[in-house]
N, C-alpha and C positions, 0 to 999 in steps of 0.2 A: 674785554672782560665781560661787559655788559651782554656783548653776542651769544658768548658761550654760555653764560649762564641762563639766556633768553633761550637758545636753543634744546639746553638742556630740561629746562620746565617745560617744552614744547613735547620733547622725547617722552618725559618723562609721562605729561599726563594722555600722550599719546596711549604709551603703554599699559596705565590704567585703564583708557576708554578700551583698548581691546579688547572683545569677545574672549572668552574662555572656548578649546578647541572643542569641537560637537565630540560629544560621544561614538562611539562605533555603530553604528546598526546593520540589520540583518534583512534582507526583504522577506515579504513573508512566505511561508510556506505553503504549499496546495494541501488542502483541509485534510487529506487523508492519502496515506502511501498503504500498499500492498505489499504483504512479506507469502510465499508459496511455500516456501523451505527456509531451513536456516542458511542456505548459500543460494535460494534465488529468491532474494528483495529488489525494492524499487528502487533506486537513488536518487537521494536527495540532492539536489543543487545548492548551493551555498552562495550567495553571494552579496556580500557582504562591501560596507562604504564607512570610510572616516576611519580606517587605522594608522599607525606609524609604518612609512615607506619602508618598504625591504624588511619590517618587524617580521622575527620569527610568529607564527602562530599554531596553538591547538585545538585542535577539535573533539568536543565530546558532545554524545550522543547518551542521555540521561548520565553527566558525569564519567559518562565512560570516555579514556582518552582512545580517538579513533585514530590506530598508526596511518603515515603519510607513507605513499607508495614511494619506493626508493630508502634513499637512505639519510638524503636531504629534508628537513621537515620544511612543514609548508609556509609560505612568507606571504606576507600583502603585496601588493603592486609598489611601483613608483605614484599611481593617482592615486594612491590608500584602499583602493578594494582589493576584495579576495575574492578570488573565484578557483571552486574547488568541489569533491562531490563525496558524501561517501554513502553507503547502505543503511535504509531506514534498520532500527532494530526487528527481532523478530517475535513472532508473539504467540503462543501455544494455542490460543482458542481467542474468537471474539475480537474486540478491538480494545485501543487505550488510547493515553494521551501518550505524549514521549516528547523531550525534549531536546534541541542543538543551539550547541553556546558553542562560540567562540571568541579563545581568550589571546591576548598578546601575552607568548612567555616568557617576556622582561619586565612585562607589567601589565601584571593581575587587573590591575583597576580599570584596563581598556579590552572590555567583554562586550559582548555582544547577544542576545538569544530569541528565540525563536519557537514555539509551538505548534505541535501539529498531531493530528491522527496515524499510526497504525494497523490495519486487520489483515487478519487470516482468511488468505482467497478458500474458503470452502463452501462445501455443500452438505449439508445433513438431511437424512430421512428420518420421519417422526409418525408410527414407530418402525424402529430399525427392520421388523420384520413384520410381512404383509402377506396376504393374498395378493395375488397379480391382479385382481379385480375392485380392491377396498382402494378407499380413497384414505390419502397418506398425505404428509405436510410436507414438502419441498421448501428448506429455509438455504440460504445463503449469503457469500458476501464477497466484496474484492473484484466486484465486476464495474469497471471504472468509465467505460465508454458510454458514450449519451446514445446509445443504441438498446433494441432488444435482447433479452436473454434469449434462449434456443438450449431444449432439450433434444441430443441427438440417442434414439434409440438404437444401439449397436450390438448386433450378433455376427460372429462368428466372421470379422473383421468388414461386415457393411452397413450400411445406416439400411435399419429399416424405416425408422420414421423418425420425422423429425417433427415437436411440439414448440408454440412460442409459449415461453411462461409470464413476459413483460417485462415493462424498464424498469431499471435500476431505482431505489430511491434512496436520501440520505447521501453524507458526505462521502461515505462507503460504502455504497454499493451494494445494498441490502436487497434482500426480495424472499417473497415468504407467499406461496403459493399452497392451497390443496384440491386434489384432482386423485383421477386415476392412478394406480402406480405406471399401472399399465395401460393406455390409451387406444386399445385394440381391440377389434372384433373378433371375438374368439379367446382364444387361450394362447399367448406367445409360445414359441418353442421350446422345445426344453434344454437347458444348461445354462451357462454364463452371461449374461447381459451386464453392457457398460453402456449407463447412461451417458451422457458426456456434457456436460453444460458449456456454454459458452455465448458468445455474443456474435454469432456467424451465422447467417439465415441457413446455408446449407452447409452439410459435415463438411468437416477439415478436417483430418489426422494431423496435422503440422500448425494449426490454429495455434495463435503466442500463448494466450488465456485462453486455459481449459481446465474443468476439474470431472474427474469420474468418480463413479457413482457405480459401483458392484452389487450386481442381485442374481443369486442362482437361482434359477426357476426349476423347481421338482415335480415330476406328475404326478398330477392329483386323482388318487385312487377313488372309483365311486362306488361306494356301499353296495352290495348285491341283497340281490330284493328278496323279500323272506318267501317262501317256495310255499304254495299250499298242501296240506295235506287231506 
């Protein structure tokens, strides 16, 4: 009698001294994703440590619940992570914050979340309309590689030149250049030019990351001279 009741005090304040189970967490995010479209984002990777084995889980994306492919929804492991992915949101202009939680959906109280950046891969001219010869602001973003930018000047389906405009800066990929529109001797040709940005020393038509950049070049008529009389 003495055992079990020795044993049981043993159990018991065993049970007191144990740790309370860690919370869920999330590893962190890379500082900033890229959205091109509303159906071509970057995906985010999830992965995630410390949930209940085989627990159902959901994912949301600023509170949005992100549906699980199938029809099955998404579950933790038997070691308690989750490993799983879905599309950063998208974003009309510029960059934000945005946020991914994930929650156990038997129980709310075992969440998990995460912060991160982000931006719209573009390219703007400032101002929108130029002389092929004035110098104009070349801003952009969403260019993610630890490489140079590259202006490819393209007519009438060939690079004629190609300009560096420099590396990226900030956690997305910012760059904010002013120059020529036109980096040419002379007067470009006339009709449709597509600049093409990217981060490729020399054109690519099939480059992953690229954004154009439309300028219709018109001829420029020159004043006739006043005739003496």
């Amino acid at each position: 009698m003495l055992f079990r009741a020795l044993a049981l005090g043993v159990a018991i304040a065993a049970l007191v001294a144990a740790p309370a189970a860690a919370a869920p967490t999330l590893a962190p995010l890379k500082p900033c994703y890229v959205a091109a479209t509303p159906i071509s984002r970057e995906f985010v990777v999830i992965d995630g440590l410390g949930f209940t084995p085989l627990s159902a889980v959901d994912v949301y994306v600023d509170d949005i619940l992100q549906p699980a492919e199938g029809t099955e929804p998404r579950r933790a492991n038997y070691d308690t992570t989750v490993r799983s992915s879905v599309g950063a949101p998208f974003v009309e202009d510029g960059e934000r914050m945005f946020a991914l939680r994930v929650t156990e959906h038997d129980a709310p109280a075992n969440t998990a979340t995460q912060l991160a950046k982000v931006t719209r891969l573009s390219v703007e001219q400032f101002p929108e309309r130029a002389a092929t010869n004035d110098r104009v602001r070349f801003r952009g973003r969403g260019f993610m590689f630890d490489a140079p930018i590259y202006a490819h000047y393209v007519f009438a389906g060939k690079s004629r030149r190609t300009v560096r405009i420099g590396m990226p800066s900030g956690d997305c990929g910012r760059f904010s250049v002013r120059r020529k529109q036109f980096p040419f001797k002379g007067s470009p040709r006339v009709g449709s030019w597509t600049i093409w940005f990217d981060q490729e020393a020399h054109y690519n038509p099939k480059a992953a990351v690229r954004v154009p950049l439309t300028i219709r070049v018109r001829s420029q008529i020159k004043p006739r001279r006043a005739r003496a009389r």
